[in-house]
N, C-alpha and C positions, 0 to 999 in steps of 0.2 A: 449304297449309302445307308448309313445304320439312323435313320428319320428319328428315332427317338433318344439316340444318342446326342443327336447336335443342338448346339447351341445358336438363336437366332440374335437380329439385333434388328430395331425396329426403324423405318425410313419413313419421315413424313414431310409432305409439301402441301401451303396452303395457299390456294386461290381465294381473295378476298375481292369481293364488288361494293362499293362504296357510293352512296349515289352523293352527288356532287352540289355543296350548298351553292345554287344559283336559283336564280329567281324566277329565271326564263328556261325554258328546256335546251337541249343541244342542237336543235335544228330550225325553231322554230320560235317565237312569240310566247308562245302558250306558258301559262303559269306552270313552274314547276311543284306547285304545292298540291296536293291529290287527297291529303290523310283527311278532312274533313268533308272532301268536294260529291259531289252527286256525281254518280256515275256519269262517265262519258259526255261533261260538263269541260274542260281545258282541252279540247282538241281542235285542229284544224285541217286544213286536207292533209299539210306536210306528214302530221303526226299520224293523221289517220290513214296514210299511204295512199292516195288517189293519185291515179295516171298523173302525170304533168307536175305536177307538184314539187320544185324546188327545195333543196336542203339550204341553208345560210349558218353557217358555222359561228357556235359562241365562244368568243374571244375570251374571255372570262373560264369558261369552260379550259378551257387551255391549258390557260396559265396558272389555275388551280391544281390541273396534273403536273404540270414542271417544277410548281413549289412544291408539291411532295414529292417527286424525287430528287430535287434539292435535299430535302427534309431528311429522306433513305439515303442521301451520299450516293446516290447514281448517277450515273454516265448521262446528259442530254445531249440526244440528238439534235445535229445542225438541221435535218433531211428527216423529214416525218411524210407520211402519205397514209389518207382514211384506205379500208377497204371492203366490200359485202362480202360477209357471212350468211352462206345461204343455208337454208332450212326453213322446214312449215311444222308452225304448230301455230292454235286456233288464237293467240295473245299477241301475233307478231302480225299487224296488218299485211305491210310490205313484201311479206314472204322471204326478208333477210334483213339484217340488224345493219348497221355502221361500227365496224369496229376496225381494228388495226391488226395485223398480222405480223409481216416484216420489218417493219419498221416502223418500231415502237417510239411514242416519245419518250422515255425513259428507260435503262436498262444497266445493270451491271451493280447493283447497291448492295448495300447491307444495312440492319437493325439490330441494335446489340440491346438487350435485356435481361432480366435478373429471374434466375429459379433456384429459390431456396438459399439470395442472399448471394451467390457467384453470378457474374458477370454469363451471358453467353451471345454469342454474335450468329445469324443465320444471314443468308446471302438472299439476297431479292432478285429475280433473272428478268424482271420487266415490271412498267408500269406504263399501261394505254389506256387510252379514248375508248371510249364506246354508247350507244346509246341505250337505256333499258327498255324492257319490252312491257307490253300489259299486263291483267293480270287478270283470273279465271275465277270466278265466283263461284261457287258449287253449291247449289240451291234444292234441298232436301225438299221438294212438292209432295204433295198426296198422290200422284199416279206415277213417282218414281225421282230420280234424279236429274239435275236439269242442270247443265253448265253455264253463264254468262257471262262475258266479257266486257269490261271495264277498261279502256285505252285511256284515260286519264294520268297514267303511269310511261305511257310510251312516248318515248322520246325523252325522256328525264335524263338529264347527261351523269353518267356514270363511269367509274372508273374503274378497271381492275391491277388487282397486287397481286405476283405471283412470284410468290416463296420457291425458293432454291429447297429440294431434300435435304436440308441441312437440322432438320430434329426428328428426336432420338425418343422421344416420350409422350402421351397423352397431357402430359403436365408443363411441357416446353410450349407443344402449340397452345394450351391457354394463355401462358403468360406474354407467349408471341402476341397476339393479338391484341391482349392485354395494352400490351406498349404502342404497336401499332397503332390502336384506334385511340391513344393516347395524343399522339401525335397530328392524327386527322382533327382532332378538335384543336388543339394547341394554334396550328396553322391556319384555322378557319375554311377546310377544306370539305369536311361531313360531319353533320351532327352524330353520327356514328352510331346515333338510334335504331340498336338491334329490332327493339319490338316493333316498329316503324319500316323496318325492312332496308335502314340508309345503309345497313350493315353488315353483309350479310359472307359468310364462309361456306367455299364446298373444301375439304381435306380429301388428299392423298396421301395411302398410306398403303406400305408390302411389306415385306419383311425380306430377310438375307440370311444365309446362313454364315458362319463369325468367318469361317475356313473358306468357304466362295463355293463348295459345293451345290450351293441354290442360290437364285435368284427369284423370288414370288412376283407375278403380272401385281402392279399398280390398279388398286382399285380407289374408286372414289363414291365421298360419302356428300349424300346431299340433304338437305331438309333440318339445317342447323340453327335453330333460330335462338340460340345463347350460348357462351363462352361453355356453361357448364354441358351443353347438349355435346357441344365440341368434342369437351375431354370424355365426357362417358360415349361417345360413339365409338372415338380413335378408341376407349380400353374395351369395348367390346370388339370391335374388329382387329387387334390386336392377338386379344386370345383366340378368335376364330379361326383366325390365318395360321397360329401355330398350331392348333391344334389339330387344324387340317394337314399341314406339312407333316407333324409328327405319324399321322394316320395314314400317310400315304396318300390323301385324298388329292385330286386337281384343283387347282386356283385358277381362277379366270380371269382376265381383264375386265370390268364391270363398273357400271355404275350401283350404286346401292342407295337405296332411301334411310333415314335414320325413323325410326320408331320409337317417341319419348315416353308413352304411356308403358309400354313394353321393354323397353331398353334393350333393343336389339336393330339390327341392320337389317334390312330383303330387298332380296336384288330386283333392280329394274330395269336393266339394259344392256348391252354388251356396249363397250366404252367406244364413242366417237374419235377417228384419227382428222386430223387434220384435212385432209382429204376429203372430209366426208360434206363437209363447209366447201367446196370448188369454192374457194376465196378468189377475188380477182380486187384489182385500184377500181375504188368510187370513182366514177367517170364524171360525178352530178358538182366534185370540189376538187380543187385544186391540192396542188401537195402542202404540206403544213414546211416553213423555213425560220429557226429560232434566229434572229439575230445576239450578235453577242452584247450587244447595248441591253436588250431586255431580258436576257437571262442574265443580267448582272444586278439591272432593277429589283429580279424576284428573287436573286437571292440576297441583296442586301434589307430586302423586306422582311422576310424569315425572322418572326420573335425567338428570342433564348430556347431553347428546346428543354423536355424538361428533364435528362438527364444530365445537363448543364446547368440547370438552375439548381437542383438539387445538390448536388456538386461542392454547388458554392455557397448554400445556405450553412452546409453542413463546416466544411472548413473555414469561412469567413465569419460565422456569426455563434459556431459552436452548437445548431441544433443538434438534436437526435436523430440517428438515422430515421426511425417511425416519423416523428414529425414533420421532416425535411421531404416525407412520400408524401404523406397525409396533403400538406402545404401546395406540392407542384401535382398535386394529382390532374388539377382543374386549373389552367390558366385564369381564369375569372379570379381565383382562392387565390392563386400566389400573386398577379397586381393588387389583390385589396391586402395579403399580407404587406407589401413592400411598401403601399403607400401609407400603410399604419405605422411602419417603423421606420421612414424616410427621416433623416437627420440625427438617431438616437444611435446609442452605443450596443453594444452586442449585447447583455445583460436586459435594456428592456426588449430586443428583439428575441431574446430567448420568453420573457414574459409574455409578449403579446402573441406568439407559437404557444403557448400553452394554452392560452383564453383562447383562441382560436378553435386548435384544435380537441381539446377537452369540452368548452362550454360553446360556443358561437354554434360550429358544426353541429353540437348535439342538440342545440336549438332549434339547428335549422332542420334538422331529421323527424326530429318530435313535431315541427310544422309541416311536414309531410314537401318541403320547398325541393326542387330541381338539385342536383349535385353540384350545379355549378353556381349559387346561388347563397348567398349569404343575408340571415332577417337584420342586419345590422349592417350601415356603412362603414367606410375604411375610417370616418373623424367619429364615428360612435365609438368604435370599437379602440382604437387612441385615447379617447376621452377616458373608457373604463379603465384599461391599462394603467394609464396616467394618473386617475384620480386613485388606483391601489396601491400604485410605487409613490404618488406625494401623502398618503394616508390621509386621504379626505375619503374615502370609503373604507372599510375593511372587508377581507375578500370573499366573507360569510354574506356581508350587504347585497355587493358587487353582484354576488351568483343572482341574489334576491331580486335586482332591481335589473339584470340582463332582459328577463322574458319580461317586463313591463315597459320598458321601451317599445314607442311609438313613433310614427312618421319621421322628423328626422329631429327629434330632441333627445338631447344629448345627456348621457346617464346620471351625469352629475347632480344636473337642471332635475331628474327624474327622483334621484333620493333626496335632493334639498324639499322637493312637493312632497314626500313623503314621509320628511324628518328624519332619515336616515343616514343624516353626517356621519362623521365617524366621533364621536363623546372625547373632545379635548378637557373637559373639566375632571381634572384631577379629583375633588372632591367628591364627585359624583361616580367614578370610579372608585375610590375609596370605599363609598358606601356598600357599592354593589357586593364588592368581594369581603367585608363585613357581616353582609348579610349569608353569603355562599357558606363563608363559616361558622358561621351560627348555627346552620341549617343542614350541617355536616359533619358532625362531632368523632364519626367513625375516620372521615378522610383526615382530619385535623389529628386525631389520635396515631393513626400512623407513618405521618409527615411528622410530628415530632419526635415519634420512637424512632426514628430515620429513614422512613421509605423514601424518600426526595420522590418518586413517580405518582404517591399521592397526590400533588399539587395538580396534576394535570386534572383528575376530577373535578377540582376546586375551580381550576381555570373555567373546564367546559359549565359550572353552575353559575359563574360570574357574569363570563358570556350573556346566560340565557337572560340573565336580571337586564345587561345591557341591551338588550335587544342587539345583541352582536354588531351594536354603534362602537365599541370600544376595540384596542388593536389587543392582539393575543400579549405584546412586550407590554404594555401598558396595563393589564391583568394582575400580571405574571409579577412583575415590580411593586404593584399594591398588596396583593398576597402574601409574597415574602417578607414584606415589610413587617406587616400585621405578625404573621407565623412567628418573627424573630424576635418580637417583642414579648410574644405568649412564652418562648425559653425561657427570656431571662425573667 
């Protein structure tokens, strides 16, 4: 085979672990919250693996895995059974994990998402149970280096997704994910808090040659701790793997570490087969049995999802495709959209989508607030809408008086304290734009040699006299007035 001659095509599958918003761990009592806790503070013997020590399965935990594969359109098993995954390493008390093998709760789905504006669908070959393990403190002392372990993290119920090879690009698997953990928050199933760890991706990725001459061993990339770590890992091992095929070089089966200061892969172990875990059935729980009554609970539970709400913002109400993303990015964002524009016509729901997402959002960024999290409620933000479409603000005001709202008074109540009506006195509008051209003898000179686009300067100087209380129509009609008297 002519290695330099051939053309490759790239094969990626993502394992994603997702720790599971429960309160209590998967086995046990113990809090499942750890990000602020003192080391080795939430544990118990369950957690901390002492002889004797009973497992008691969380219900909740559960049923959080089978709404997301409700969520992925996967297959729920009737017949679920836990089983140990055995291995030692110094974070895993027990000397093996609680996970699932054969019989997964969930399996056979799909996830359809969007690169570059097309549609693309990737297949999901399971979703199971499992519990997470501790985690390794690496403590830089003055007579060297010193490892510690923190079990405040073990037993934390977690879940894993594992993606079918069904993408083709470093740019697929970001958006995959993208959607993915989209959904995980939408369902109330992970905060999906990558820097948090709720979030977290190993990729697999080989390569092929187009003609089937090659097939490259499956390597996998670990140490991903953002969407963007993701895509520049997959484009670096990408190019390494052809680069090595075109060179004649051997490819290995391997684990590899990703390197973000460096932006590069180094290998750390020759890849684990299934086998290497001697899995056996927890002997310590029973097998898990979905009845059909409650998987019909959890899927009538399942909120809109948001490539269905978007869907239908877009064709029911006429948004913008951008806005209609913007909108459903955050379940939080799209119930306070909806109950802003509950009872109104398409027209102010195309309005209160633009306050939203041009001013409210940039509010809330500028206040440094959570993405799911909006400085204004759904009747504040109604209110502003409202009082711009009845012209009791004008939308220069409106900007004005958004970042001065406070606890839950309403923007109107806000420019009335400020005197910021909108200037229904004619008269007073008269003068302004009086005085605009008085004070503008160039713009007025060629509005009447007929540039008609002069008046717009004339308008923004009218404005400013109004303290932008006056509407731009109401301007615009004092102006001309004035201008057409100066012709004749």
């Amino acid at each position: 085979m002519d290695a330099t001659a051939t053309t490759y095509r790239t094969v990626i599958g993502l394992e994603v672990h997702a720790q599971l918003a429960t309160s209590s761990k998967m086995y046990c009592r113990c809090s499942a919250s750890y990000a602020d806790a003192a080391p080795n503070t939430h544990v118990c013997p369950v957690c901390l693996g002492l002889p004797g020590a009973m497992p008691v399965m969380n219900r909740l935990a559960v049923e959080t895995v089978v709404r997301t594969g409700l969520a992925l359109n996967c297959e729920v098993a009737s017949d679920s059974k836990m089983d140990r995954k055995n291995y030692v390493y110094p974070d895993l008390p027990k000397g093996y994990q609680i996970s699932q093998y054969d019989l997964p709760l969930c399996g056979k789905g799909a996830l359809t998402f969007d690169v570059g504006g097309e549609a693309r669908t990737a297949g999901i070959t399971r979703v199971h149970l499992e519990e997470d393990t501790g985690r390794l403190v690496h403590d830089q002392a003055a007579d060297g280096v010193s490892s510690l372990v923190d079990l405040n993290r073990s037993g934390v119920p977690l879940m894993e997704i594992v993606g079918d090879p069904d993408l083709e690009s470093p740019e697929e698997a970001r958006e995959y994910l993208t959607a993915l953990r989209q959904i995980l928050r939408y369902i109330g199933a992970s905060s999906g808090n990558m820097e948090e760890g709720a979030f977290r991706c190993d990729a697999n990725i080989s390569i092929r040659a187009n003609d089937g001459s090659f097939i490259g061993p499956k390597v996998e990339i670990k140490n991903l701790n953002s969407f963007r770590a993701v895509e520049r890992a997959l484009r670096y091992e990408e190019v390494r793997q052809r680069e090595a095929a075109a060179n004649g070089d051997e490819l290995f089966q391997e684990t590899r570490g990703w390197i973000d200061t460096s932006g590069t892969t180094v290998s750390q172990r020759t890849k684990e087969q299934a086998h290497d875990y001697r899995y056996f059935p927890e002997p310590d729980l029973p097998p898990l049995r979905m009845q059909p009554a409650d998987l019909e609970r959890l899927r009538q539970a399942l909120p809109e999802l948001p490539p269905s709400r978007r869907r239908r913002f877009i064709e029911d109400l006429g948004l913008p495709d951008a806005d209609a993303a913007v909108l459903t990015n955050e379940r939080t964002i799209a119930d306070i959209y909806e109950d802003v524009i509950a009872g109104n016509d398409a027209g102010f729901a195309r309005s209160a989508a633009n306050w939203i997402v041009n001013d409210v959002l940039g509010l809330a960024r500028s206040r440094g607030l959570p993405q799911d999290q909006l400085p204004l409620n759904a009747s504040q933000i109604r209110n502003l809408v409202e009082s711009v479409e009845d012209g009791k603000l004008t939308a220069r005001v409106a900007k004005d008086v958004l970042p001065r709202v406070e606890g839950d008074e309403l923007p109107i109540d806000v420019a009335e304290r400020l005197n910021l009506l909108s200037m229904n006195d004619e008269d007073s509008v008269t003068t302004a734009a009086q005085e605009a051209i008085d004070a503008n003898p160039d713009a007025v000179a060629d509005y009447l040699g007929g540039k008609k686009a002069a008046v717009g300067r004339l308008i923004g100087e009218t404005m400013k006299r109004t303290g932008g209380r006056a509407t731009p129509d109401a301007v615009r009609g004092a102006l001309i007035a004035i201008l057409d008297k100066m012709k004749t």
